[in-house]
Phi, psi and omega in degrees: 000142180255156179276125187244162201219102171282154165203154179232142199282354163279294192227040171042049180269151167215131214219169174223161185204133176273118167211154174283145210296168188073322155318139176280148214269124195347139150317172164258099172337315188270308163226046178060013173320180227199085177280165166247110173320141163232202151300134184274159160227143190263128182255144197227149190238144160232168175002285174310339170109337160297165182243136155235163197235136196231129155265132214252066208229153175337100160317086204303169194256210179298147194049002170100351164258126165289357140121359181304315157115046212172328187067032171275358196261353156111012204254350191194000000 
């Protein structure tokens, strides 16, 4: 199962959770909101010890969707 990164639309809390893909998506822990996936951002270490941190979100396709089927990915 993979870790996904929630945020709720009340009180912007953001959180990560192991769910299985296709599953609906978690309450919100501090207040039982109903959340939405969003994008992760991925962190790279290079050699030297520094970091960048890169946001990885869907590329939209023709028209303006990004193919999430849903808006869970936060692009629209």
């Amino acid at each position: 199962m993979p870790i996904y990164v929630y945020q709720c639309p009340d009180c912007e809390t953001k959180f990560e959770k192991l769910t299985a893909m296709g599953a609906d998506a978690p309450d919100c822990p501090d207040c039982g909101t109903h959340t939405r996936k969003v994008p992760a951002t991925i962190q790279f270490m290079s050699a030297n010890g520094a970091s960048a941190g890169t946001n990885y979100a869907p590329a939209p396709r023709a028209g303006g969707v990004c193919g999430c089927g849903h808006g869970g990915c936060g692009i629209h």
